[in-house]
C-alpha positions as CSV (number, residue, x, y, z in Angstrom):
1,X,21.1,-113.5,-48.8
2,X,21.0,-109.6,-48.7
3,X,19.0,-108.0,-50.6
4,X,21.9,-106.0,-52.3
5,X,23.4,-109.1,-52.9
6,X,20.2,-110.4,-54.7
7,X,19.8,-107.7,-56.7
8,X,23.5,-107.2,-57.8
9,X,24.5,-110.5,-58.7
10,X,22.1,-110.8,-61.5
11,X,23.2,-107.4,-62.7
12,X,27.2,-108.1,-62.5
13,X,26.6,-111.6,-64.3
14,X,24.6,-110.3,-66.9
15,X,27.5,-108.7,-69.5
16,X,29.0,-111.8,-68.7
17,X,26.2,-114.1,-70.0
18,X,25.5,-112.1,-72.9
19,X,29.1,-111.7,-73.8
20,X,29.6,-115.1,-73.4
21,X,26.8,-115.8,-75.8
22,X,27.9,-113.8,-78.6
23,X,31.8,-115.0,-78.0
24,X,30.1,-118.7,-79.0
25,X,27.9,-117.8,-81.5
26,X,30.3,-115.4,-83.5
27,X,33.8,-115.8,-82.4
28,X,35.3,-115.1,-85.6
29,X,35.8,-111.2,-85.0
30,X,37.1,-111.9,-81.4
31,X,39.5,-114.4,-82.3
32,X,41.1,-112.0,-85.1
33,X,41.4,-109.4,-82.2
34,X,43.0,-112.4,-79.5
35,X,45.3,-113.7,-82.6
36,X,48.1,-111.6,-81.4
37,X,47.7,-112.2,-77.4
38,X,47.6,-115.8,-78.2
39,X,50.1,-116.4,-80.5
40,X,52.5,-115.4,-77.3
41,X,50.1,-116.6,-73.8
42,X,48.8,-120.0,-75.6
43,X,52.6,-121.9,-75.9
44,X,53.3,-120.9,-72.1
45,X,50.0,-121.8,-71.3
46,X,49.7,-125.3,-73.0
47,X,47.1,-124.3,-75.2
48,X,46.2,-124.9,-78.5
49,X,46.4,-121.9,-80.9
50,X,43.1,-122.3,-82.3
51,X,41.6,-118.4,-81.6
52,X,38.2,-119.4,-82.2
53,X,38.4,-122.6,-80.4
54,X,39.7,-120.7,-77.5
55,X,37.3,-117.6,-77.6
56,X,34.4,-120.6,-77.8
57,X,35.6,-121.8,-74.7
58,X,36.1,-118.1,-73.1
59,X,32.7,-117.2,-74.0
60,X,31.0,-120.9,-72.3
61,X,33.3,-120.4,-69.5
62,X,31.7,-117.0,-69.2
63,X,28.0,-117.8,-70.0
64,X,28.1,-121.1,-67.5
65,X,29.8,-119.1,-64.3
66,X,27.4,-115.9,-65.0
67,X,24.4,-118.2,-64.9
68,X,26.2,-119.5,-61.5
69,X,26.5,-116.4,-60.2
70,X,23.7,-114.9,-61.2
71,X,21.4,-117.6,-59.4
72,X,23.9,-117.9,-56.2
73,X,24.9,-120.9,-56.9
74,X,28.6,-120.9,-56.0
75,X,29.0,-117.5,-56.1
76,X,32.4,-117.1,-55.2
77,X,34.1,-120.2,-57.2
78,X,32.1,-118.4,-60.2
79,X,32.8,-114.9,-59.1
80,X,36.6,-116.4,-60.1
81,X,35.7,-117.9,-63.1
82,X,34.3,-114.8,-64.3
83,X,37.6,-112.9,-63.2
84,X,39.5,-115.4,-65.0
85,X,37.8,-114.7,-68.2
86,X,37.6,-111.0,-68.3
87,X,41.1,-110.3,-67.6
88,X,42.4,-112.1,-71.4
89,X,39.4,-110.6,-72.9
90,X,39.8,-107.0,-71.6
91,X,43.8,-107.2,-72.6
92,X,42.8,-108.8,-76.4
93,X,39.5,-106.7,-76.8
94,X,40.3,-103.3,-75.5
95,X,44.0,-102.8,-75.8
96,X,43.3,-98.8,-76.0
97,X,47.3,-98.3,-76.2
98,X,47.9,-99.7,-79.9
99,X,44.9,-97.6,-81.6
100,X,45.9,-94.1,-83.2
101,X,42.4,-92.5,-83.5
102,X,41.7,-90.7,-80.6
103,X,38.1,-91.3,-80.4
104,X,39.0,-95.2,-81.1
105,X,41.8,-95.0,-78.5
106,X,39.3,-92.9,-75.9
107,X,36.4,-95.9,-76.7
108,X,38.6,-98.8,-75.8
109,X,39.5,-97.2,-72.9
110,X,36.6,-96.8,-71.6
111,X,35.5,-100.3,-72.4
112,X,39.2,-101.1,-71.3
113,X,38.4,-99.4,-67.8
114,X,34.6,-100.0,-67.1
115,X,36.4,-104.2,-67.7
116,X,38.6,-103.1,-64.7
117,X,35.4,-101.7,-62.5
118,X,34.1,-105.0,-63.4
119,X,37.0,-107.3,-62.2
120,X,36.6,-105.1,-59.0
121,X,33.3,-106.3,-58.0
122,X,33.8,-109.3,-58.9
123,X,37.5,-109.2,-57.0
124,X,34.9,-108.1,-54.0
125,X,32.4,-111.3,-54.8
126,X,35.0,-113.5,-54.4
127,X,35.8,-112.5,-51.0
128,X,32.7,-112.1,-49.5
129,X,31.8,-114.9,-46.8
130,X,27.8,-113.0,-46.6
131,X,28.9,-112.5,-43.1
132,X,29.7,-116.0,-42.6
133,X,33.2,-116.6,-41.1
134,X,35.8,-117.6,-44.1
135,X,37.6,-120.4,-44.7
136,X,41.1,-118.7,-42.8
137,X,39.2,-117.6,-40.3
138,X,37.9,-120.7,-39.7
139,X,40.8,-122.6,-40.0
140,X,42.3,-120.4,-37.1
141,X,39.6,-120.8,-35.4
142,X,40.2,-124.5,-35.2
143,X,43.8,-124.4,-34.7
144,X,43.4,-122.1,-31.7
145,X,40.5,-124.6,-30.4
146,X,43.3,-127.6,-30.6
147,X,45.7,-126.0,-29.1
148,X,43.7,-125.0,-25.9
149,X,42.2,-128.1,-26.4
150,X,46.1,-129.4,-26.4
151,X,47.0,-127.5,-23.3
152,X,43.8,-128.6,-21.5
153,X,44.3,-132.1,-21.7
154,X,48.2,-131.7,-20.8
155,X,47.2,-130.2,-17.3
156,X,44.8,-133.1,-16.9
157,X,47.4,-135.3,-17.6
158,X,49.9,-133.5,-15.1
159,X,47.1,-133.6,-12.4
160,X,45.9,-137.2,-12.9
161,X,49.4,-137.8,-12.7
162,X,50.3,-136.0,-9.6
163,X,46.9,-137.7,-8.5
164,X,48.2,-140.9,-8.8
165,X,51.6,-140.4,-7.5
166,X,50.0,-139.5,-4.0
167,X,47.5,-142.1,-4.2
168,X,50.7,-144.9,-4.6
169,X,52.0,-143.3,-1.7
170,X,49.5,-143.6,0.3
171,X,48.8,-147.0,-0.5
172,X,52.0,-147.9,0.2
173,X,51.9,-146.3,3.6
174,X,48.5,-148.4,3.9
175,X,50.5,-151.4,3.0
176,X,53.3,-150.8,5.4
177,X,51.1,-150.4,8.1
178,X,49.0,-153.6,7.7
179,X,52.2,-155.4,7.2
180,X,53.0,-153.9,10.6
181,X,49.9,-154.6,12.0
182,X,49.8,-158.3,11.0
183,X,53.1,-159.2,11.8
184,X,54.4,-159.6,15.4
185,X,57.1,-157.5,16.0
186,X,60.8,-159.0,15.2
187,X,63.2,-159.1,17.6
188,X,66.0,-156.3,17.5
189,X,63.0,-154.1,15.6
């Protein structure tokens, strides 16, 4: 592992870890602001509409995949965890567009946006292999190697075939002329 990615992953990870923390311990202001966005996403989604139940399980969800990610342990399946969680918690904790104070509505977006520069790095963490080839790419890879492998094994066919075509020929010739060679000749041969 880089040394970027070393010193990076910790840093991404650690809002989420101490967000996550604080959603467990205190959830009780959270889930009064995720009230309203769950009262209409948790019926679609099949989930119960218990706010603090649900911010709870946001803020584990968030503490467990930062520690992931923070230590590179499936940094990329935690990488979308952590995308997973930020995006109901930037839309119930920052929605800038319903406040009417302007330095409230300037503060939440900021918060609002510097969420959005987060789900961009971690958009980026999910898709990086570390220079390793990815899953498509090695999937094509494989396919490609089949198919020549395919096409390789078809023209050995077609040879061993042709092969053994001439080789029955020839044996037959063989044949015939041993036949010949053993029998007298017939009369009116």
């Amino acid at each position: 592992m880089s040394v970027v990615r070393r010193i990076a992953r910790p840093l991404l990870a650690l809002t989420f870890v101490d967000g996550g923390w604080d959603s467990f311990r205190h959830p009780a202001e959270k889930a009064k602001k995720a009230a309203p966005v769950l009262e209409k996403v948790a019926p679609v989604l099949g989930l119960p509409n218990d706010p603090e139940m649900l911010v709870r399980a946001n803020g584990l969800a968030m503490m467990g995949a930062g520690v992931l990610f923070a230590t590179n342990r499936a940094p990329r399946t935690s990488a979308l965890v952590l995308a997973a969680t930020l995006v109901p918690t930037t839309v119930a904790g920052h929605p800038f567009w319903e406040a009417d104070d302007p330095a409230t509505k300037r503060q939440q977006r900021l918060h609002f946006f510097k969420n959005l520069g987060m789900l961009g790095g971690l958009l980026l963490a999910i898709v990086d292999t570390e220079g390793k080839p990815g899953l498509s790419w090695r999937a094509q890879r494989a396919a490609k190697d089949a198919k020549r492998a395919a096409g390789a094994a078809k023209k050995d066919a077609r040879h061993a075939a042709h092969d053994a075509r001439r080789e029955a020929k020839l044996a037959k010739a063989r044949a015939k002329a041993q036949v010949a060679d053993v029998l007298p000749d017939l009369p009116g041969s």
